[in-house]
Structures are given as C-alpha cells and as structure tokens.
BATI-555956 format. One line per 10 residues: number of its first residue (from 1); their letters; for each residue x, y, z of N, C-alpha, C, O. Coordinates in pm, whole numbers. Layout:
N
NUM) A) X Y Z X Y Z X Y Z X Y Z | ...
This chain:
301
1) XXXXXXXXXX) 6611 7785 19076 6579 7759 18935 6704 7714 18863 6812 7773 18857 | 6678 7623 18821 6824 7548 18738 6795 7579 18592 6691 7530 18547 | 6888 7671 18489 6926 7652 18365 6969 7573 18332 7053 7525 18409 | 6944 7491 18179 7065 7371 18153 7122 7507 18058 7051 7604 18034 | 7247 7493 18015 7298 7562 17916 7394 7438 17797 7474 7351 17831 | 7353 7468 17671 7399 7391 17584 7506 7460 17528 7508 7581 17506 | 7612 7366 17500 7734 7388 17452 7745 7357 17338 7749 7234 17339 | 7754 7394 17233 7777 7376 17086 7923 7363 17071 7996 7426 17147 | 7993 7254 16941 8154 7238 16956 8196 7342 16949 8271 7382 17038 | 8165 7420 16844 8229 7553 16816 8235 7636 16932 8339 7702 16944
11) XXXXXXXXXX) 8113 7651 17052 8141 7736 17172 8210 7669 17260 8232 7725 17367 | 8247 7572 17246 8335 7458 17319 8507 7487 17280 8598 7497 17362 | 8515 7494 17160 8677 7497 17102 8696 7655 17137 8785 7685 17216 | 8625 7743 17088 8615 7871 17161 8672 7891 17295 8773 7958 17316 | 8599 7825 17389 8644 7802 17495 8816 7779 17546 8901 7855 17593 | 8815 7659 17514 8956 7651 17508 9011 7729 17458 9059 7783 17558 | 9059 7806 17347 9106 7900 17293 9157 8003 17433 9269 8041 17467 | 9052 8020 17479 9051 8138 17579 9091 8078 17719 9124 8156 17808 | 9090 7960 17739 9189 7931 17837 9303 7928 17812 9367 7982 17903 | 9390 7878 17702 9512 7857 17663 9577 8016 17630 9700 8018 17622
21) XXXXXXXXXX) 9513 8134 17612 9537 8234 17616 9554 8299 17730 9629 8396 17740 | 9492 8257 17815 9527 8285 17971 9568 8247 17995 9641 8321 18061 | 9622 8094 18008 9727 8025 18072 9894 8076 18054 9984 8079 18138 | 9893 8119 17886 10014 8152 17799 9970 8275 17727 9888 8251 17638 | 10008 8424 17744 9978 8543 17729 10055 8510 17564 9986 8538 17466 | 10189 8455 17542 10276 8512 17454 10201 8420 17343 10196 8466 17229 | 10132 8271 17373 10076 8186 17282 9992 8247 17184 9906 8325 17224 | 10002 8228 17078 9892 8215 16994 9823 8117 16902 9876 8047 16816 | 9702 8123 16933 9642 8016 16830 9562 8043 16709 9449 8082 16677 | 9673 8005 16660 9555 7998 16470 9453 7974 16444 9485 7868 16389
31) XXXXXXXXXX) 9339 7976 16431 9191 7952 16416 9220 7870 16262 9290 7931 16181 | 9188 7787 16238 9172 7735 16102 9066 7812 15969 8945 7830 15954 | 9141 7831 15920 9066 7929 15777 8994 7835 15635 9044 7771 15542 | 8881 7860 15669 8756 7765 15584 8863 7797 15441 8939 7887 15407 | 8815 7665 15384 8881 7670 15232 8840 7747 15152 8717 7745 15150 | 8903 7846 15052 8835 7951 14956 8742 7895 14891 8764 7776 14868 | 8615 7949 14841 8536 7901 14742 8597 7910 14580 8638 8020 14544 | 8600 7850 14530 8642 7796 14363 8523 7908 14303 8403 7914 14332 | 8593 7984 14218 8472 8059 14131 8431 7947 14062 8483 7838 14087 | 8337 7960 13971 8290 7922 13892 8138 7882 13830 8138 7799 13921
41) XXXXXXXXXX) 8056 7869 13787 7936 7864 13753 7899 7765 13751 7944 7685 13670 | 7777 7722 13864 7698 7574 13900 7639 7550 13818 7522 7590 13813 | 7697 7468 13710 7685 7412 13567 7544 7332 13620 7432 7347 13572 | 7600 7212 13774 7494 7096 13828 7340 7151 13853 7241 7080 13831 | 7332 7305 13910 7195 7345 13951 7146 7363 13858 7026 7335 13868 | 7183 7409 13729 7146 7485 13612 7104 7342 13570 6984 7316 13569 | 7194 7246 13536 7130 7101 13480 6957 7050 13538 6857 7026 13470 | 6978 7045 13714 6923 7039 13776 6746 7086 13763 6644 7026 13799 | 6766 7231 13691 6663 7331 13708 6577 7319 13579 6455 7330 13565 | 6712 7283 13456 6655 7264 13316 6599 7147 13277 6494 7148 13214
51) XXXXXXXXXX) 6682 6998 13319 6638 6918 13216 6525 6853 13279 6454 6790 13201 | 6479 6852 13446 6351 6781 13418 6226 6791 13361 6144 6703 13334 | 6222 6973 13340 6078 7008 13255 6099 6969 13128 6012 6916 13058 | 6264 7003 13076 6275 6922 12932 6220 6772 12905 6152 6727 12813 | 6265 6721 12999 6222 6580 12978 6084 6556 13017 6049 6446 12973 | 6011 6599 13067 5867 6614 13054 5771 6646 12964 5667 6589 12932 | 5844 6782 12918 5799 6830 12775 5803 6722 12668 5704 6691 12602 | 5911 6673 12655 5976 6596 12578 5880 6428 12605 5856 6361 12505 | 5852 6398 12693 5747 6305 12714 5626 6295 12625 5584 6226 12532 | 5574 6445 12735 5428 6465 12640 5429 6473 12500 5323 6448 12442
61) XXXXXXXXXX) 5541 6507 12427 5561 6497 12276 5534 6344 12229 5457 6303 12143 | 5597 6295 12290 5663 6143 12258 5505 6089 12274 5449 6036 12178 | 5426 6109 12431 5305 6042 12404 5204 6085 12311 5134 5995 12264 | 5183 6200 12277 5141 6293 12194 5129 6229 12033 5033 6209 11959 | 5272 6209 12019 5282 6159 11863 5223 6025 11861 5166 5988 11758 | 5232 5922 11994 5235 5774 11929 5039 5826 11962 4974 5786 11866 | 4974 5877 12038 4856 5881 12039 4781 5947 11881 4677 5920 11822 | 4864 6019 11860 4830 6084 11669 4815 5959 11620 4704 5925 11580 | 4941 5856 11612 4949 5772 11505 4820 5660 11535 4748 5599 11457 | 4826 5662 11667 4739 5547 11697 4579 5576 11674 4491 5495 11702
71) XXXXXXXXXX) 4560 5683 11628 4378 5755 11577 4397 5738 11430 4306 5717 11350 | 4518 5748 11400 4456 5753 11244 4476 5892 11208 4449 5907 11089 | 4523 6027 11278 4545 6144 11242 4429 6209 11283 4443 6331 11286 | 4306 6163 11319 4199 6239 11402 4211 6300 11480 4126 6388 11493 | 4334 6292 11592 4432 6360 11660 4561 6448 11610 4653 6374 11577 | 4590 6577 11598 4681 6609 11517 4839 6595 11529 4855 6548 11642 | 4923 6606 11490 5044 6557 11546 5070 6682 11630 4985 6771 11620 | 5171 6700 11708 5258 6824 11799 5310 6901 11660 5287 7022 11656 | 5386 6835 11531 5432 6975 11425 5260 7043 11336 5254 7152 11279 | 5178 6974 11345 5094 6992 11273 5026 7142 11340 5010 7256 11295
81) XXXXXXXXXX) 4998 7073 11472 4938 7161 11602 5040 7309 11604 4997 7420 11571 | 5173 7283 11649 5271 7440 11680 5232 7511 11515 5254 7631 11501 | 5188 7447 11422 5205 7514 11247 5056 7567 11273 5043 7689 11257 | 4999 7532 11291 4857 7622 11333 4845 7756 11416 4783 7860 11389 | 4956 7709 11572 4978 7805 11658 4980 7886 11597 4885 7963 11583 | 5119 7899 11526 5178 8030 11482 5101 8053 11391 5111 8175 11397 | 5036 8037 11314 4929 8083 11235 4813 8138 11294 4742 8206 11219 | 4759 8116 11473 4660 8199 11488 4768 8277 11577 4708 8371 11628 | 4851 8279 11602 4934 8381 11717 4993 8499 11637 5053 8596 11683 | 4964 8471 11511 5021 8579 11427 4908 8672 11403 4945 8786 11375
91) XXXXXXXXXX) 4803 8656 11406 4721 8772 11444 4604 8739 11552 4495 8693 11520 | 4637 8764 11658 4529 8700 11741 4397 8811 11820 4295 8781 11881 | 4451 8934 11786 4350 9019 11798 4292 9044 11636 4345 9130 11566 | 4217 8987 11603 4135 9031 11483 3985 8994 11479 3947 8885 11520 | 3877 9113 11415 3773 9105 11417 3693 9098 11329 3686 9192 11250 | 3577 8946 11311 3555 8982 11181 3425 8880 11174 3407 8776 11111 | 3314 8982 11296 3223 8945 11362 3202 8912 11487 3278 8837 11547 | 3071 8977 11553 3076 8913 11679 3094 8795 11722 3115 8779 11842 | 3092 8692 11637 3148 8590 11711 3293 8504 11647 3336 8400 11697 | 3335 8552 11564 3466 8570 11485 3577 8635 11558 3649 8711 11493
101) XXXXXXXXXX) 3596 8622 11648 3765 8670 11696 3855 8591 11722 3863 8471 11747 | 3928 8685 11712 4107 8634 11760 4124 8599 11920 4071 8656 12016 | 4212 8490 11919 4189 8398 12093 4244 8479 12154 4241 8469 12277 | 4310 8581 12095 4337 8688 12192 4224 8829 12258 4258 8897 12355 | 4100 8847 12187 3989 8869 12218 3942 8771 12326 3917 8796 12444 | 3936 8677 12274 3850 8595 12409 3888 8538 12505 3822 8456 12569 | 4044 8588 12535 4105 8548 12634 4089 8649 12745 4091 8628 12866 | 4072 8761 12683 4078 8902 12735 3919 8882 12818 3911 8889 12941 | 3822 8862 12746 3719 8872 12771 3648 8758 12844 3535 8764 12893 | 3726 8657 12844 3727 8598 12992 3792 8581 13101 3757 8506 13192
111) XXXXXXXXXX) 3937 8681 13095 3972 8709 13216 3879 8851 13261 3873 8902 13373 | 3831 8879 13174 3729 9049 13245 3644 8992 13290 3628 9039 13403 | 3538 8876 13263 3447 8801 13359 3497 8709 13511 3430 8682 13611 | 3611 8684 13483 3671 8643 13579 3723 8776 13669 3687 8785 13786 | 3788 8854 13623 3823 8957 13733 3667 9014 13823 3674 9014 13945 | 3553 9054 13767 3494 9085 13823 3389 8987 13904 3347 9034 14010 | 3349 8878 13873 3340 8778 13978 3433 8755 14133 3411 8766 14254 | 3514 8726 14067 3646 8723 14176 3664 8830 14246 3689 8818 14366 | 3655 8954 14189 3651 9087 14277 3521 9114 14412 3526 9152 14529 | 3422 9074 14327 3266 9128 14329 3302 8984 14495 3283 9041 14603
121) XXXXXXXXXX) 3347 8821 14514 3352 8750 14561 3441 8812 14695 3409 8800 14813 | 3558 8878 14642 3684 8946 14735 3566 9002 14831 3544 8969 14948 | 3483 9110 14738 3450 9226 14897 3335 9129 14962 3263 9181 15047 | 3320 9047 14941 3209 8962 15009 3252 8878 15119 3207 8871 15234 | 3340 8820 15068 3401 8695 15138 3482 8675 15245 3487 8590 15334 | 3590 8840 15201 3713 8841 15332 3628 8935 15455 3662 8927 15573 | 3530 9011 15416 3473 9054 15543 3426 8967 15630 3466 8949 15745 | 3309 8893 15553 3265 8735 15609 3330 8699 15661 3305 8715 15780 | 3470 8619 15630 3536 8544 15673 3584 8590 15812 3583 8516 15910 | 3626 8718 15811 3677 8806 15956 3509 8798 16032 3503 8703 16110
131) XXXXXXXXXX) 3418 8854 16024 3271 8782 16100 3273 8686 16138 3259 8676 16260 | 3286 8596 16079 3312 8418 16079 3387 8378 16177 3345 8313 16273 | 3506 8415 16159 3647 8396 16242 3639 8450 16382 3689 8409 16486 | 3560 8561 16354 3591 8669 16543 3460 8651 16610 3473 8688 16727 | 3335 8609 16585 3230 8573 16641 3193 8466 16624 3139 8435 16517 | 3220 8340 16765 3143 8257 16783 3002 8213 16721 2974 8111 16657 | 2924 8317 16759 2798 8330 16711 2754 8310 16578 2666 8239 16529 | 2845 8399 16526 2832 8373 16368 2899 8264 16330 2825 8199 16256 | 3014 8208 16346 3029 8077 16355 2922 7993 16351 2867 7961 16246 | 2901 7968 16422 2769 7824 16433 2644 7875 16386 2540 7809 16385
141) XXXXXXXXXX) 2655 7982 16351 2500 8007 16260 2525 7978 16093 2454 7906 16022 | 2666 8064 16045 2670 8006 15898 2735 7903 15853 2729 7883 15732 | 2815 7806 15940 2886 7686 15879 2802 7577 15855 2831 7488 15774 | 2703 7580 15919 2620 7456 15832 2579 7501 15712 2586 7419 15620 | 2528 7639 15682 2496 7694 15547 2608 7661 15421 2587 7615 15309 | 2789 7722 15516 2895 7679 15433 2902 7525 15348 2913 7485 15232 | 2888 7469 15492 2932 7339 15459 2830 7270 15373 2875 7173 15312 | 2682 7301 15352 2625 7274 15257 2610 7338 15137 2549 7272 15052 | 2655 7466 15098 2676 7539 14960 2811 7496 14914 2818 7493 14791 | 2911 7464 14970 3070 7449 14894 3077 7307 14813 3156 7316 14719
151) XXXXXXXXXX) 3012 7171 14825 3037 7089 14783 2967 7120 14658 3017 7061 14562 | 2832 7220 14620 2757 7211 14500 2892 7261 14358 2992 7331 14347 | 2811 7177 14282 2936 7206 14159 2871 7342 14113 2752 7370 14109 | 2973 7414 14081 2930 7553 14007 2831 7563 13929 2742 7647 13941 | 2838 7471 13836 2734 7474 13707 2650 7472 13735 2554 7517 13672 | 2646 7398 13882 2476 7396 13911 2417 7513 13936 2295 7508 13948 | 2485 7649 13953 2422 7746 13976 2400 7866 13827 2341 7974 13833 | 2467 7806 13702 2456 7845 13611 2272 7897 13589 2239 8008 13546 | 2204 7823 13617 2092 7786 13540 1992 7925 13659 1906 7998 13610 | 2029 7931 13795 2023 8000 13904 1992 8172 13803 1891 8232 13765
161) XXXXXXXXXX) 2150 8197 13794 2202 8315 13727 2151 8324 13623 2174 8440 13587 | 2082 8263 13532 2028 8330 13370 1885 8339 13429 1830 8443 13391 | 1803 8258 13516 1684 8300 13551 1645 8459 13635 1555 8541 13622 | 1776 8447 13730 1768 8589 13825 1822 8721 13723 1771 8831 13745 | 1903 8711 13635 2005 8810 13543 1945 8782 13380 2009 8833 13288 | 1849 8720 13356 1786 8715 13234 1906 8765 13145 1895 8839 13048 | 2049 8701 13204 2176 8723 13039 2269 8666 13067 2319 8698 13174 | 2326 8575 13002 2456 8498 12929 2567 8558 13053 2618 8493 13145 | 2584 8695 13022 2680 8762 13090 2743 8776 13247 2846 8757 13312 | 2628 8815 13259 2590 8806 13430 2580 8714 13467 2657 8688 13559
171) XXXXXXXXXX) 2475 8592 13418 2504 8464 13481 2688 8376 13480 2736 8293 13557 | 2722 8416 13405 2888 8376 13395 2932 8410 13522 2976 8339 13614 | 2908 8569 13509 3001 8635 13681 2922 8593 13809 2966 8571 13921 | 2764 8587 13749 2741 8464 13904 2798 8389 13969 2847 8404 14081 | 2793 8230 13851 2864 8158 13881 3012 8145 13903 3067 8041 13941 | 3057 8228 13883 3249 8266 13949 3208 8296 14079 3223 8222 14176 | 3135 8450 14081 3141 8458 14226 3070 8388 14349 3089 8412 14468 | 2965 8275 14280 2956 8196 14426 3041 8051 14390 2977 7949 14417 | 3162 8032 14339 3228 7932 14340 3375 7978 14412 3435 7896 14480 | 3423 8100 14395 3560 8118 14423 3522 8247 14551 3598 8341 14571
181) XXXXXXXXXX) 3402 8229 14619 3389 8233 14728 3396 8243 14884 3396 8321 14979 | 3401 8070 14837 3403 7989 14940 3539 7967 15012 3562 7966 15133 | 3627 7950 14902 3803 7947 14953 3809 8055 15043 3852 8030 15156 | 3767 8197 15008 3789 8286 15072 3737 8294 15191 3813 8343 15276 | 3589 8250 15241 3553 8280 15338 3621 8205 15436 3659 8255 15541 | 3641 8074 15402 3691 7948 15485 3883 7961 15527 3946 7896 15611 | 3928 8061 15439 4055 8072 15485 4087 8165 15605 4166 8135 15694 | 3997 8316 15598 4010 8371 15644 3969 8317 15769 4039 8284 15865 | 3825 8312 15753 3778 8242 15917 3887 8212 16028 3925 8265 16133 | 3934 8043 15913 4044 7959 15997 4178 8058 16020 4261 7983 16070
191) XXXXXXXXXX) 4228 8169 16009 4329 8255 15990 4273 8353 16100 4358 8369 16188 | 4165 8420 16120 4099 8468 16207 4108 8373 16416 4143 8407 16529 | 4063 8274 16359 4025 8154 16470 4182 8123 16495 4205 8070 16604 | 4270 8141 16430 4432 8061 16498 4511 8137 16539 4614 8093 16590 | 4475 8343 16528 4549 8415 16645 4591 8356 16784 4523 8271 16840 | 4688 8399 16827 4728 8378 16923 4634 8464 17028 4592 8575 16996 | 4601 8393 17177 4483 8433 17246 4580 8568 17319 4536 8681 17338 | 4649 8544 17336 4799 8647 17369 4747 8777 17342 4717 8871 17415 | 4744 8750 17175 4727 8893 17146 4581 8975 17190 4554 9083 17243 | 4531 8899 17154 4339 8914 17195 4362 8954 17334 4307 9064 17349
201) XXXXXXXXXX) 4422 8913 17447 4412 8931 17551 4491 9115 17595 4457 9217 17656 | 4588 9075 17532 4670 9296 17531 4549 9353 17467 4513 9452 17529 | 4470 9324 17359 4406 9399 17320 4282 9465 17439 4241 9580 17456 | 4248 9336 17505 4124 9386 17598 4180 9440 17653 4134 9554 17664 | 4378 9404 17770 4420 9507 17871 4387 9649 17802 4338 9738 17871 | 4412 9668 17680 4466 9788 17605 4296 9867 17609 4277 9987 17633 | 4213 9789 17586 4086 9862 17587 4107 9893 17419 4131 10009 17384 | 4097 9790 17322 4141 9895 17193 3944 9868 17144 3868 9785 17195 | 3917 9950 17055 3823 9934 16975 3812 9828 16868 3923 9781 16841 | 3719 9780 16804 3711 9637 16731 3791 9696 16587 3859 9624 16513
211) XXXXXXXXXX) 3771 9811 16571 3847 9890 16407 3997 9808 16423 4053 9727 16349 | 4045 9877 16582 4210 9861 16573 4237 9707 16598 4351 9681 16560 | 4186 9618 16638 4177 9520 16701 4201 9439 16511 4292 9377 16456 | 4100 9476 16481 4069 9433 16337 4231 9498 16234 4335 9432 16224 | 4212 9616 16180 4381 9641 16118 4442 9625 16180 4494 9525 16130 | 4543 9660 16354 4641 9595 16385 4669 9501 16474 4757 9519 16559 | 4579 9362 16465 4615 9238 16505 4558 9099 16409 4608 8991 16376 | 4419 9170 16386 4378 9016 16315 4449 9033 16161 4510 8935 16118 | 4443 9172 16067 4444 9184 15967 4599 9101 15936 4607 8991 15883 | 4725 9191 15986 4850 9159 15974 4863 8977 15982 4914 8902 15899
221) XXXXXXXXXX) 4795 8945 16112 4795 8756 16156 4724 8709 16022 4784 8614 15971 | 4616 8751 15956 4515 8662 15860 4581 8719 15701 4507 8723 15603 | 4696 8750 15696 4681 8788 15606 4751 8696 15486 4732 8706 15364 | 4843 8597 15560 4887 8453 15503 4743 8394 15415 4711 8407 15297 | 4661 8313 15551 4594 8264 15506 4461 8314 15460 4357 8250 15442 | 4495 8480 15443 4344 8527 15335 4457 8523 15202 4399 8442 15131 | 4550 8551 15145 4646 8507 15027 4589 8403 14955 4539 8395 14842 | 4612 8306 15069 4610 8162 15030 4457 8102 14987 4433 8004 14917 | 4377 8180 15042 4253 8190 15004 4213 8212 14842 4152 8152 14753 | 4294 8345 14862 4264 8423 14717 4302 8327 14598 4244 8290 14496
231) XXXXXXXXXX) 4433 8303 14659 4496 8203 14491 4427 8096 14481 4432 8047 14368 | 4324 8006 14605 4269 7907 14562 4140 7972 14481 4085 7937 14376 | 4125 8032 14532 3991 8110 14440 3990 8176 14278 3915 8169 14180 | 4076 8219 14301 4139 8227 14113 4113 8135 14040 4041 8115 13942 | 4188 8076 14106 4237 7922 14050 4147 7850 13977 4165 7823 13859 | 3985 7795 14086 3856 7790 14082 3775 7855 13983 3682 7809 13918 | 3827 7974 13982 3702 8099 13867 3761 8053 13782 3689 7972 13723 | 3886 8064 13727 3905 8090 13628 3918 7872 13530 3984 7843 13430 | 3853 7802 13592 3828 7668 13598 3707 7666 13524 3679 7602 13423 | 3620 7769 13609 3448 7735 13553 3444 7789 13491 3376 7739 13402
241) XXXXXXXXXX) 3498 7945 13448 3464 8025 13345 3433 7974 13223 3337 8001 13152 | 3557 7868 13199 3542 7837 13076 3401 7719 13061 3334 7726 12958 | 3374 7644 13137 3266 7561 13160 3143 7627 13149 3049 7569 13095 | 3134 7736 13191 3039 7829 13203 3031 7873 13036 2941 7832 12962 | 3162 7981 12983 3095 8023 12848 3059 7889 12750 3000 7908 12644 | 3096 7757 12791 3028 7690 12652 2929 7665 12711 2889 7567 12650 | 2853 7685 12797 2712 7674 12786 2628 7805 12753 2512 7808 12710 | 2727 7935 12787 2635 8076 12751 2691 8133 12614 2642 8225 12549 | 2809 8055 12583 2796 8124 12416 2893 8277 12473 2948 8303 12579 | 2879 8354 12342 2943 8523 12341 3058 8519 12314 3066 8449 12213
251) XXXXXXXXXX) 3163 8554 12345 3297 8593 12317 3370 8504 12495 3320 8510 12607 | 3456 8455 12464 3542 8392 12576 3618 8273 12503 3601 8226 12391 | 3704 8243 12599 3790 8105 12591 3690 8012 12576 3659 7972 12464 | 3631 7970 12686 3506 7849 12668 3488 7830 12548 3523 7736 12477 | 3387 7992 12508 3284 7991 12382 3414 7899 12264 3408 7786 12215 | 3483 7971 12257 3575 7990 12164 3602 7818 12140 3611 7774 12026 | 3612 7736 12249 3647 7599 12237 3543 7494 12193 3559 7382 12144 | 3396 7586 12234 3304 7507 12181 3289 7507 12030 3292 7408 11957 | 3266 7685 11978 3284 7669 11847 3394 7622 11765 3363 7615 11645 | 3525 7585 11797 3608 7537 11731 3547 7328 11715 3587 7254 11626
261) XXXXXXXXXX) 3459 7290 11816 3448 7176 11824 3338 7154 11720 3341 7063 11637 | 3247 7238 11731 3135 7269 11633 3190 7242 11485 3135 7185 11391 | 3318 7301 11494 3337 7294 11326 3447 7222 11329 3529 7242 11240 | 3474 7121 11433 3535 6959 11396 3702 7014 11361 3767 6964 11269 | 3758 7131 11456 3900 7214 11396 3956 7167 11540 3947 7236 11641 | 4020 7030 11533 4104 6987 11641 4199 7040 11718 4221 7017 11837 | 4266 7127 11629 4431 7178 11638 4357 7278 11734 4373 7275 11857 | 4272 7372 11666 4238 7441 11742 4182 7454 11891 4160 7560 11949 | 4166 7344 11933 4113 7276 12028 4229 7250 12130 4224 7283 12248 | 4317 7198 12081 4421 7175 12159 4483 7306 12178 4520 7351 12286
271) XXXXXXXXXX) 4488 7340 12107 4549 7525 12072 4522 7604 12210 4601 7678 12269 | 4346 7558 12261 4277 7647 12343 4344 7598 12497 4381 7669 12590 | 4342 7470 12487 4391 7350 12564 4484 7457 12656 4464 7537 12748 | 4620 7401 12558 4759 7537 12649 4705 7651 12667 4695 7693 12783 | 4667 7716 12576 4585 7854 12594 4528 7870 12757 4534 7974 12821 | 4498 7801 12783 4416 7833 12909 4489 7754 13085 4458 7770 13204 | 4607 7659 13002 4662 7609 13084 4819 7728 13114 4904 7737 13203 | 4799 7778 13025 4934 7893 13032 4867 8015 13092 4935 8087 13164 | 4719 8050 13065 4704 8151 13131 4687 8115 13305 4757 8186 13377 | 4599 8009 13377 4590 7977 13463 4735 7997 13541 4752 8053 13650
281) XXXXXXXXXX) 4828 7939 13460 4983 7905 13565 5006 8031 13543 5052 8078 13647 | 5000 8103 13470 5046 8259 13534 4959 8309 13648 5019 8357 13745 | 4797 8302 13652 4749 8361 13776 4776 8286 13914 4769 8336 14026 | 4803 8178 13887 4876 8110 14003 5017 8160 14009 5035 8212 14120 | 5099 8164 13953 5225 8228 14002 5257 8388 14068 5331 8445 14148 | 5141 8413 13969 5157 8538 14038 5071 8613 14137 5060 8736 14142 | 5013 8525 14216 4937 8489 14323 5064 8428 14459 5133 8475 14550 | 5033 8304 14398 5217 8265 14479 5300 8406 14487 5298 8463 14596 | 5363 8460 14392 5459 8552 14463 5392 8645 14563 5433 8636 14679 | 5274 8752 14530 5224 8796 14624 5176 8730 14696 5144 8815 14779
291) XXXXXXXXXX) 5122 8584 14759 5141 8591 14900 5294 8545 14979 5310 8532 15100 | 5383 8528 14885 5506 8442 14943 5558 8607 14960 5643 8592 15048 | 5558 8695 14942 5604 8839 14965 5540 8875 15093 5613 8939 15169 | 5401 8846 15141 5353 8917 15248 5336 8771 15359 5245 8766 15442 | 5418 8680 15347 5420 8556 15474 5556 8595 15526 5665 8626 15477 | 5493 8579 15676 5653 8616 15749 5662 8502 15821 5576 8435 15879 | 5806 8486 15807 5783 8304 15915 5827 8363 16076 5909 8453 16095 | 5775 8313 16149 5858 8351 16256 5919 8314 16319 5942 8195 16340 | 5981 8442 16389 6121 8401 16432 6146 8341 16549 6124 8414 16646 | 6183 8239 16571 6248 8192 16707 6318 8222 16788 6428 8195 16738
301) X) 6343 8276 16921 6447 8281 16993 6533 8189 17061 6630 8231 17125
C-alpha cells in the first residue's frame, strides 16, 4: 500500500531547520518573527458595515420624496410620515373601542394568532416530516398529497376555515397553520432521508429501538434542516396573517391596515408598511440565530 504524503512549505523549512541542527549542534537558527500587529481600531470594517445600509436608507428616501412630489402629495412625504410615527408611537397601547386601538394592540394580537398557528403547525409537521423521512411507505403515499396542497395559495383556504370554525378567529389560525406547514414537513423529511446510511446501519448492529434511533441519530442529524424549516415557516405565517385579518376584520395588523385605508389615512398605511416589515426581520433573525447556534459544520480530518 503506497501513502503519498504532502509536504506543506512550512513542514518543508521545518525540516531543514532540523537537519542543519544535526549537522551543527552549536548552530542556531532564528525562526523569523511575524510582524507585531499595530493596535488600533478598524475604522475600514466599521465603514464597511455602516454606510451601505446608510446609503440604501438614504435611497429609499430620495425615491420616496421624488415619488411624493410626483402624486401631487397623495403620497406623503418621509418628514410628513416619521411626524405621524411619533405621534402614534407615543401611545401605541391605547383603547378606545373594540376596534379603536393602538398598533401596538394589534401587533400583539397578531403575533398571538400567528404563534398559535405556527405552534398548533410545529406539533403536526416535524412528527410528519420524521414519518415521511424514515418510511418509504409513507413516502410515496403522502407526497403526491404534498405536492398537490403546497402550491395552493393560503387564502384559498380562508373561506375552508370560517365554514368549518363558524369565526373570524379560528379561521385566521387555520389558514397559518396549513400554510407554514408545509416548510416544515418537507424539511424535515429531506433532513431525515440525507442521514448517513453509516449510521442507520450501527443502529441495526446495535439492535437499538426506533425511540433511540429517533433522539440519538435522526433527531441530532435533522435538526439543521428542521430549523431551517421553522424560519421558512414563520416567515410564511406571519405573510398571510396579515392577508388573512383584512378579510376577517377584529383587532390585528391586517385589520388595522384595512381600516386605516377605509378612512383614506395614508401615513398610516405606510406606518403599518415598516410596522410589519420590522416585525417580520426580527422573527427571521431570531430564527437565524437559533438555528445558526444548533448547526454544526463538520469536521474534516
């Protein structure tokens, strides 16, 4: 059996070193000493990190204003719009009627329709998905079902949910939980299906039961791409929710955007706009960190 063995320069100059030390006991050789690092504070990364969102921001302003001027003011300007902000951000929990609240009420109250869709979707989906993934069988019995329920647009099942749940409410968390679903079942599966056969195979030497087989081999392997699942599924709910309350009305973000349109209050409109684009990028980020916390890359030898 022939090894090749690779020589890197550094295990190469090494080398020599240690002949010339044998050759000449009294010799010594200086190793060259990397140049000190310069304190100082990476002014360039910091530039780097700051000014392209500035200049983005700074874009959308710029298109922002010439699109104001170019309506005629039917569009509000960016100072007109932030002078509103702070005028509803200064009290945004206030009540003064059921359908009178502060966007901080109905932000609340459509992430609580969203959490429990999305939850109610969790215990459904990642079991499935491990079914899906570890039996053949079930494989080819529900992916034609998959592959024909995932392309339907959510809304279409709106109308589903107020007939079966005779309420506004419930049909909302319907439609979340058969839209943000599907990510889940389909990640896990494929996360299930791309174990290494390796392991599957110690498991049979081992004689383990499907419990242990399940927490310590598939769970730890699927647990990247059930993450990755989850955050696409958030992502998704919290997309339709709002699509969903302007068609069911009540207290939410949606509702909240329809009735501001109702009464022709633009600013407010745009208001809801970020509103919902700032809450989204937080459940995505903080989705991203928990699964970028539980992905392990592996290691090479």
């Amino acid at each position: 059996m022939v090894s090749a063995v690779f020589h890197s320069p550094l295990a190469a100059a090494a080398d020599d070193v240690a002949v010339m030390q044998k050759a000449s006991p009294q010799a010594t050789v200086a190793a060259p000493m990397p140049p000190a690092a310069k304190p100082g504070f990476d002014w360039n990364g910091l530039l780097m990190a700051v000014m392209p969102p500035v200049l983005g921001l700074v874009l959308l302003v710029i298109i922002w204003s010439m699109v104001s001027m170019g309506t005629a003011g039917s569009i509000p300007t960016p100072w007109d719009t932030a002078q509103q902000a702070v005028s509803i951000f200064s009290d945004p929990f206030y009540r003064k009627g059921p359908n009178d609240q502060g966007v901080g009420w109905n932000v609340l109250a459509s992430l609580q329709r969203v959490a429990l869709g999305f939850g109610l979707a969790a215990v459904v989906g990642i079991p499935a998905g491990f079914v899906i993934g570890r039996f053949e069988f079930m494989s080819r019995m529900f992916s034609p079902l998959i592959s024909l329920m995932r392309p339907v647009s959510p809304l279409a099942w709106l109308p589903i949910g107020l007939l079966v749940f005779k309420g506004a409410n419930p049909a909302a968390i319907w439609t979340i939980f058969i839209c943000s679903i599907w990510p889940m079942v389909i990640n896990t599966a494929v996360g299930v299906q791309r174990v290494p056969q390796d392991y599957m195979n110690v498991a049979r030497v081992l004689n383990l039961s499907e419990w242990k087989i399940v927490t310590k081999i598939l769970f730890p392997s699927v647990l990247p791409y059930m993450l990755t699942g989850v955050r696409l599924a958030v992502g998704t709910a919290w997309l339709v929710i709002v699509a969903a309350e302007m068609l069911t009305g009540g207290v939410g973000i949606g509702f909240w955007v329809w009735d501001e349109w109702n009464n022709l209050n633009v600013k407010n409109i745009i208001i809801a706009i970020f509103v919902i684009g700032i809450v989204g990028l937080m459940l995505e980020y903080a989705l991203i960190k928990i699964a970028t916390a539980f992905t392990f890359e592996e290691v090479k030898s």
